[in-house]
C-alpha positions in Angstrom: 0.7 -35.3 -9.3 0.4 -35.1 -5.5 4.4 -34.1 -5.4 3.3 -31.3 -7.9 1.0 -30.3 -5.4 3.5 -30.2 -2.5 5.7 -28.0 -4.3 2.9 -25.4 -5.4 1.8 -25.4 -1.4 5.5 -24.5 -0.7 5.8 -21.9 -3.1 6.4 -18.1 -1.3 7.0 -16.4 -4.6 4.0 -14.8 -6.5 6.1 -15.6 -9.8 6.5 -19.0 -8.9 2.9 -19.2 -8.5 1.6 -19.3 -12.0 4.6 -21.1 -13.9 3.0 -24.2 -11.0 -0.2 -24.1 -11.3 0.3 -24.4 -15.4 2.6 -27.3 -14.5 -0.3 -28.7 -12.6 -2.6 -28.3 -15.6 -0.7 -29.7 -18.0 0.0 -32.7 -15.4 -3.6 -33.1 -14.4 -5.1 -32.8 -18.0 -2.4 -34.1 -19.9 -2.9 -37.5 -17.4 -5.2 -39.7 -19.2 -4.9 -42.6 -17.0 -6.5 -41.0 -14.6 -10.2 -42.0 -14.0 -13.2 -39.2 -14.1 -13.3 -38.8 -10.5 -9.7 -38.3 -9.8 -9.4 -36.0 -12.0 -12.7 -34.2 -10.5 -10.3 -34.7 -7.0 -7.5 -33.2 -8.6 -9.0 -30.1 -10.1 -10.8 -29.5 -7.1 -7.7 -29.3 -4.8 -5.8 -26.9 -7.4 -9.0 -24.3 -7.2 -8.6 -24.8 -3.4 -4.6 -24.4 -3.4 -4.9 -21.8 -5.5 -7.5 -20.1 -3.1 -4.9 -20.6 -0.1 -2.1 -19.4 -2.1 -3.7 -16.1 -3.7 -4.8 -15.2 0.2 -1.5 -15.7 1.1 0.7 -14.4 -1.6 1.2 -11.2 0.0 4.8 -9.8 -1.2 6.7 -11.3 1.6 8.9 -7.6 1.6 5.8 -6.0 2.1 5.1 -7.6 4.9 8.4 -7.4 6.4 8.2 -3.5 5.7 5.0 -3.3 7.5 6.6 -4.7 10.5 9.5 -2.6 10.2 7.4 0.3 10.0 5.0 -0.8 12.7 8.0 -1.2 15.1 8.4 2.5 14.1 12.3 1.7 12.3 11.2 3.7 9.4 14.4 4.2 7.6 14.4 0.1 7.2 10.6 0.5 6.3 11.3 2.8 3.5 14.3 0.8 1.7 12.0 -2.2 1.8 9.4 -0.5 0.7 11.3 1.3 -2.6 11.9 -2.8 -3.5 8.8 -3.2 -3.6 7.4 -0.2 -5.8 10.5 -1.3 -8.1 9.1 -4.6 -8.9 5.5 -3.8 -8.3 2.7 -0.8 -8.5 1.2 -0.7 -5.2 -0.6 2.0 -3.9 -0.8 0.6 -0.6 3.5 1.1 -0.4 3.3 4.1 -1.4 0.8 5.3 1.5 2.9 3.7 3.6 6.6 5.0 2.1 4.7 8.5 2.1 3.9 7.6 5.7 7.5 6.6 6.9 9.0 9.6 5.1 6.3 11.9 7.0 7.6 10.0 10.6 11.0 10.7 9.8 10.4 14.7 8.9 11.3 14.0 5.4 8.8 16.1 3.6 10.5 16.7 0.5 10.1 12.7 -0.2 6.6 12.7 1.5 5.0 15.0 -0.6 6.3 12.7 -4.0 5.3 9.8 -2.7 1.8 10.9 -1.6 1.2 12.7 -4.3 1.3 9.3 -6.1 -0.8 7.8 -4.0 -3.8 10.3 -4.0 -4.5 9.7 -7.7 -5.8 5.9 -6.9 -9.6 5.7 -7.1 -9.9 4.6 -4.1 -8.1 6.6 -1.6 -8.5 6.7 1.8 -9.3 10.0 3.3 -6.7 10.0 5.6 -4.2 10.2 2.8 -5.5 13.1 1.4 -5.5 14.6 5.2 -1.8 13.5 5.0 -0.8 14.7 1.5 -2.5 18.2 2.6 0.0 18.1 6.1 2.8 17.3 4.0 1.9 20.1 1.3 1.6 22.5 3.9 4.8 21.9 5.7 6.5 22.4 2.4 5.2 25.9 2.1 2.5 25.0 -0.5 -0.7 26.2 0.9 -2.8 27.2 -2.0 -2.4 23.0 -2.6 -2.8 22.2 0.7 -5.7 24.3 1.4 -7.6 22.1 -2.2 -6.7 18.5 -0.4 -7.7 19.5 2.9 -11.2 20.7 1.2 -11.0 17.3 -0.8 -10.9 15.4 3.2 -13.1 17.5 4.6 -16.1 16.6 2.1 -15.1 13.3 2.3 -15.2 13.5 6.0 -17.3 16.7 6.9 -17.7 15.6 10.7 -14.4 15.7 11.3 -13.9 17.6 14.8 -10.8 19.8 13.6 -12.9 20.9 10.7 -13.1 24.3 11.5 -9.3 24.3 11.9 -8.6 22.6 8.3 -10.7 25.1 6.8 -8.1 27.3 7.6 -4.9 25.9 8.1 -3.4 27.9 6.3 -4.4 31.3 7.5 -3.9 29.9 10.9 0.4 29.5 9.9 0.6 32.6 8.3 -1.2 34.6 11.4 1.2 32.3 13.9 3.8 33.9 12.2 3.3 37.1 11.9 2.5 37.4 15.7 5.8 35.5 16.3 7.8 38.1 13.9 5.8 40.7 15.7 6.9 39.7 19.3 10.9 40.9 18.0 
């Protein structure tokens, strides 16, 4: 049993994971040798390997996107990340794809991907703020203008407040005074 438990504590694969821990079950209870207490022992140390191993079974990919994308190589960042939202639903990735597609000036791919990620529950503000950027780069103001509101009561002491109000107006007067100028 205690080489069942090395190969669980060596396990990096979230997959893996489960498939071990029933192994270690059906060693553990099928093991009626075993005297009360070291089976007490036993289940003990699975709830506290599991414990370990649920804290640390963060998609090893995800992680190595987060440093790609942290060391700002965001064309690296975003394959890596596109693995991961192909094997899993993570709304986390896709802030951060929507992100890396944002850094790079690929708006187009931005908007999708943030526009995924503002219909979690629990979204961070920020997103919205960045979804609303993105919208309005792309020419879609009327949208824009309805996420910036959305940030803006979520945050309503935001300094550039005034400015978000009217973002949009802002662009469109900026332009005209540039067209003007010819």
């Amino acid at each position: 049993t205690m080489r069942v438990l090395v190969i669980i504590y060596h396990l990096k694969y979230r997959e893996y994971l489960l498939k071990a821990l029933f192994l270690m079950a059906v060693v553990v209870v099928g093991s009626k040798q075993m005297n009360r207490s070291m089976n007490r022992k036993m289940y003990l140390v699975a709830l506290l390997m599991l414990a370990i191993t649920v804290g640390w079974s963060q998609n090893p990919k995800l992680k190595k996107a987060d440093r790609f994308f942290e060391a700002r190589k965001h064309k690296e960042a975003i394959e890596l990340y596109q693995e991961v939202l192909a094997k899993n639903d993570l709304p986390e990735a896709k802030v951060k794809l929507g992100d890396a597609y944002r850094k790079i000036l690929d708006y187009t791919n931005a908007e999708q991907w943030y526009s995924q990620a503002v219909t979690a529950p629990d979204v961070n503000p920020i997103v919205l703020y960045s979804y609303a950027r993105v919208l309005q780069y792309n020419g879609k103001c009327a949208e824009a203008e309805q996420f910036y509101q959305q940030y803006l009561r979520l945050r309503p002491y935001d300094t550039r407040k005034k400015y978000l109000q009217r973002a949009c107006a802002y662009a469109d007067e900026l332009l005209q005074k540039n067209t003007s100028a010819y």
